[in-house]
C-alpha positions, 0 to 999 in steps of 0.5 A: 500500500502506498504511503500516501493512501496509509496517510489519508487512512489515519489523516481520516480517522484520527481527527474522527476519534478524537472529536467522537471521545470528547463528545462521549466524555461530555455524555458520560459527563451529563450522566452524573450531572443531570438529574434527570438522567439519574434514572434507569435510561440514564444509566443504560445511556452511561453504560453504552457511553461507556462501551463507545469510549472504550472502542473510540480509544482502542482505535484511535491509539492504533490510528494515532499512536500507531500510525501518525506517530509511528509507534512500532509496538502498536501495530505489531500487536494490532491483535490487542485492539482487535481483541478489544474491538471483538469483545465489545462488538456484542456489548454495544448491540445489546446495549443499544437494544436494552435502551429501546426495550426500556423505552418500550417498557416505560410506554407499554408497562409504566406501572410494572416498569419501576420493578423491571428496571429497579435497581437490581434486574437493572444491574443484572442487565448491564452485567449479562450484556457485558459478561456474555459477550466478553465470555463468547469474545474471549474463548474465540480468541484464545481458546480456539486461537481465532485473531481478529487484525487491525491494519492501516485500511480497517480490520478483518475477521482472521488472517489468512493462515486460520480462516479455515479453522477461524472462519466458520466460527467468526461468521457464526459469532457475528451472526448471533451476536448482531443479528437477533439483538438488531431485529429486537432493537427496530422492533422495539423502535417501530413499536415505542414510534407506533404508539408515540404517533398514535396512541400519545395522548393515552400514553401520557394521559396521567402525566405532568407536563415535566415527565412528559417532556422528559420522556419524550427526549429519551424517546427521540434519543432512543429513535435516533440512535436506532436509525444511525445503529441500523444505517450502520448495520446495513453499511457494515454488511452490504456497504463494499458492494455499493461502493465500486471504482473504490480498492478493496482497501478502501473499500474496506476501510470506508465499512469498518474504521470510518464507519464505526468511528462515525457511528461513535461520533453521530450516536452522540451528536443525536444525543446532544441533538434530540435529548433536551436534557443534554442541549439545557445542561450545555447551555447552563454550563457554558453560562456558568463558566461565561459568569465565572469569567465576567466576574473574575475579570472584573476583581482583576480589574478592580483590584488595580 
């Protein structure tokens, strides 16, 4: 591969990491400063927060340690943050899936909803959707000995020397693994939309104007992420045959680094954008520091 096309692979997907990290950080932020996302959902928010962050990180320290500042060790053991990437592929589907299931819940169920996501069944769920897939990921990768590489384009599911012995049960693992959560999750989606454009009226008959409010952020955050979650999906599987003229190489990075990055990137824009939680939460904070400022320059000034 020419330098020149390597450049323009980590030139992309660098700024993309870092720009995605620091809108994460700010959500993870909002999760322990909001008080309305002190909630359930909020948690749910904070622990797909969690897995993205931890995913935006692993890439941009191959891309950018890695590759702009050409640090050896990085890309000798690329396997490492490929190894990270595997685990938390089934983490981050289950996660977007438990935020649509809740959101269904709390319009379908409102009075059992308290008890399914109270604390503990709560706790539970986060700890399956990390403790399966972390199991599943870890046995592929050391006890059947199954790599899943970074390279300067993107990443594939193993080299060629164990694609015999590796393919089958890769192919498999990503099957299961996106395939039944992702149909739950549209499901979940067309259902909670269905009875928002409905049937609105009669799901928030007995509520205040506060909670509605509330709940209808969460709901248009839940939408949205759905809508870029399952774009990125269809992008991931289909995307290199619709994008001919292209080489495998940027064919492959286009669907995988760039792809996955942004969907990082955009899952947290819909955030900041269709959650008033978060856009009212911006607004105080960047007051409150505006404030700090003004007054500081102003016992600056005065004490000359």
């Amino acid at each position: 591969m020419s330098s020149e096309i390597s450049l323009s692979f980590r030139s992309i997907t660098s700024p993309e990491c870092f720009v995605g990290a620091i809108l994460i950080m700010l959500i993870i932020l909002g999760c322990f400063k909001i008080p309305s996302m002190r909630t359930p959902f909020g948690y749910l928010t904070l622990n797909q927060c969690t897995c993205q962050i931890i995913a935006c990180l692993s890439v941009m320290i191959f891309f950018f340690v890695g590759l702009v500042l050409d640090y050896r060790p990085i890309l000798e053991y690329s396997f490492i943050n490929g190894g990270i990437s595997l685990c938390l592929l089934g983490i981050i589907v289950i996660s977007y899936f438990l935020m649509s299931f809740n959101r269904l819940s709390a319009i379908l169920f409102p009075f059992q909803y308290r008890y399914m996501f109270s604390s503990k069944p709560l706790a539970c769920m986060i700890a399956a959707s990390w403790t399966v897939p972390l199991a599943v990921s870890l046995y592929l990768l050391f006890a059947k000995d199954c790599g899943f590489q970074f390279y300067r384009y993107g990443w594939t599911f193993s080299t060629a020397p164990k694609r015999e012995k590796c393919g089958s049960s890769l192919s498999l693992y990503l099957v299961l693994s996106q395939m039944p959560f992702t149909i739950a999750t549209i499901v979940c989606d067309v259902i909670t939309l269905s009875f928002l454009v409905f049937w609105r009226a009669r799901v928030f008959k007995s509520k205040s104007a506060e909670t509605k409010r509330r709940e209808m952020n969460f709901a248009r955050q839940v939408l949205a992420q759905g809508v870029v979650f399952l774009a990125h999906s269809g992008w991931y599987s289909k995307g290199r045959n619709l994008i001919p003229g292209f080489s495998e190489e940027w064919r492959i990075f286009l669907t995988t680094s760039f792809s996955s990055n942004l969907l990082h990137l955009f899952d947290a824009m819909v955030v900041f954008t269709c959650n008033l939680e978060f856009k009212d939460w911006l607004i105080k904070e960047r007051k409150k520091q505006t404030s700090i400022l003004v007054s500081t320059i102003h016992h600056l000034g005065g004490s000359h």
